[in-house]
Structure formats: structure tokens, C-alpha cells
N, C-alpha and C positions, 0 to 999 in steps of 0.2 A: 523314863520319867514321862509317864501321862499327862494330860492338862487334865485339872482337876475344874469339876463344875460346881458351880454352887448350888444347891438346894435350895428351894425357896422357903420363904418365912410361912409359917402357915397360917401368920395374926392380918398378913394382907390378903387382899381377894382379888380377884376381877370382878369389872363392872358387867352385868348381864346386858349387851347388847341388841335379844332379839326383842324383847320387853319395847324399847325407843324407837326400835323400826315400826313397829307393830304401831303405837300413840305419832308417829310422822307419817305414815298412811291414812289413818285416821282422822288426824286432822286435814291434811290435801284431802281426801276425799268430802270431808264436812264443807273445805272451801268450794270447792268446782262444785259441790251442788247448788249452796246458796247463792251463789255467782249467776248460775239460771236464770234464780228467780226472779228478778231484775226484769220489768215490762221494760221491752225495747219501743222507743217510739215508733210512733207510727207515721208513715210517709207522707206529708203533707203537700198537695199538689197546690201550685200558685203560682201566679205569672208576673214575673218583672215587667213593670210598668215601659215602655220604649219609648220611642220618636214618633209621634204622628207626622203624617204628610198630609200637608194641603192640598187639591184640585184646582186651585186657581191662585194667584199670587194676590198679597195684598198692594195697592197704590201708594202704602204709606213705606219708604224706606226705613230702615232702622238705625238709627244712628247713636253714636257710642262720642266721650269727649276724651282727649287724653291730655290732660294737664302734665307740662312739660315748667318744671322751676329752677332756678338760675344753680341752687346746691346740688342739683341731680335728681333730682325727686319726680319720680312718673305715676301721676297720681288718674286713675281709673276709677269713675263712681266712686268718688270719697276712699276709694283704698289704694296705699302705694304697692307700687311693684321693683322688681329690677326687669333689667333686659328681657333675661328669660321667662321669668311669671310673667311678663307683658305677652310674651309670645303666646304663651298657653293659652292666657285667656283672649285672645283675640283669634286663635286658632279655633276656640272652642264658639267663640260669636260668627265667626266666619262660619262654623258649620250648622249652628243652629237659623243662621238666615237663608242658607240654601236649604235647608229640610222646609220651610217656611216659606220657603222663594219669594225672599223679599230682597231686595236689595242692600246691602251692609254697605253702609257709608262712616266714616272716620274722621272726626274734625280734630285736630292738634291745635291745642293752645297755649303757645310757649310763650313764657314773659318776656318782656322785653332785652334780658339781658344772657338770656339760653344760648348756650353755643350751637354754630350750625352742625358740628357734629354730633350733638344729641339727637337733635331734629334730624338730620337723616338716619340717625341709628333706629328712631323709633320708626320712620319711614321704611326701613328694609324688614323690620318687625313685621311691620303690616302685609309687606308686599311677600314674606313667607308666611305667612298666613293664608294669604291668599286674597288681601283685600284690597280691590283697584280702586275707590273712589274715598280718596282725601283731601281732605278741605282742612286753608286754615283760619281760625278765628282771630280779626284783629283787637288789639287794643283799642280805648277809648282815649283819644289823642286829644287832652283839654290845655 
């Protein structure tokens, strides 16, 4: 007893194959051409603006206020900060007055009822920053 095979239907067909290869070259080929045509820009030469230096220092120091308030509040030229954005930007003042060589000076003016540990926090602020001369501003004792 042989295994017997079955004969196919002759009402189905197969699908032509080389027909599909043929239109999917065709098309990848129509893509990577018009892909070309594509103007590439062109390399525009231009220069970031930097740091100027100065040749002589100016006489007028620069000085900066940091409003220190009893809730926590470290307020910089009308904007607040925490610890850290305090540091940045006084990091970044500290460097634009030595490109400038001016002196960077730092007045702290805490209300009257600011803990002394704020006031040294923003004291060590400054002093990694790199800024030695702080002043503090008093109140108006009426």
C-alpha cells in the first residue's frame, strides 16, 4: 500500500510571481531617483557671536542685590530662585565681570526676620561662585 497523492484542482492556479518582482523594482528604482532630486542645502558659513575682552578695567564695580525673605524666597533682579539657580546665576555674573574686569560685588538684603542659616547658605553660594566681596544692606530702623 502506496500513499497516495492528490492531484491538484485544475479551477485554482498559482499567482505569477515574477510579474510583482518586476513592479517592486520599479518602484524602488522610481524612489532613489526622485530622492536625488532633492537640492541639498548649501553650507552657510557664520560666526557665534562670543565674549569680548576689555583692555582696561572699568572704575565702576558691578554690583548685583539678593533679596533674602523670612518664607525662603531668594529674590535676584525681581526674579526668584532656589539654592541652586542662585548659584548658576551668580556663577555666570561672576564670569561676565572677570571677562569685563570689573569687580563683582554682592549686597544681601534679608528682612528682618531671615534665619541666619539662609544668610550663610546664600553666603557659600557666592563664595562658590567665586565672589569675595559682600555687603549687607540695612533696614530703615524708624
Amino acid at each position: 500500500m502506496g500513499k497516495r497523492y492528490k492531484k491538484k484542482e485544475a479551477g485554482i492556479s498559482a499567482m505569477p510571481i515574477a510579474p510583482m518582482i518586476d513592479c517592486v523594482f520599479l518602484l524602488l528604482i522610481y524612489f532613489m531617483v526622485s530622492s536625488t532630486m532633492a537640492k541639498q542645502e548649501a553650507d552657510i558659513r557664520f560666526r557665534l557671536p562670543g565674549t569680548a575682552s576689555m583692555d582696561s578695567s572699568l572704575d565702576i564695580p558691578d554690583e548685583q542685590v539678593i533679596e533674602l525673605f523670612s518664607d525662603g524666597r531668594i529674590v535676584v533682579n525681581e526674579s526668584g530662585y532656589d539654592l541652586y539657580g542662585l548659584r548658576a546665576v551668580l556663577s555666570r555674573f561672576q564670569e561676565s565681570c572677570a571677562v569685563n574686569k570689573v569687580d563683582s560685588r554682592i549686597i544681601i538684603a534679608p528682612e528682618d526676620n531671615v534665619t541666619h542659616e539662609r544668610i550663610v547658605q546664600v553666603m557659600d553660594m557666592c563664595a562658590l561662585a567665586g565672589i569675595r566681596h559682600m555687603h549687607f544692606a540695612l533696614g530703615d530702623e524708624s
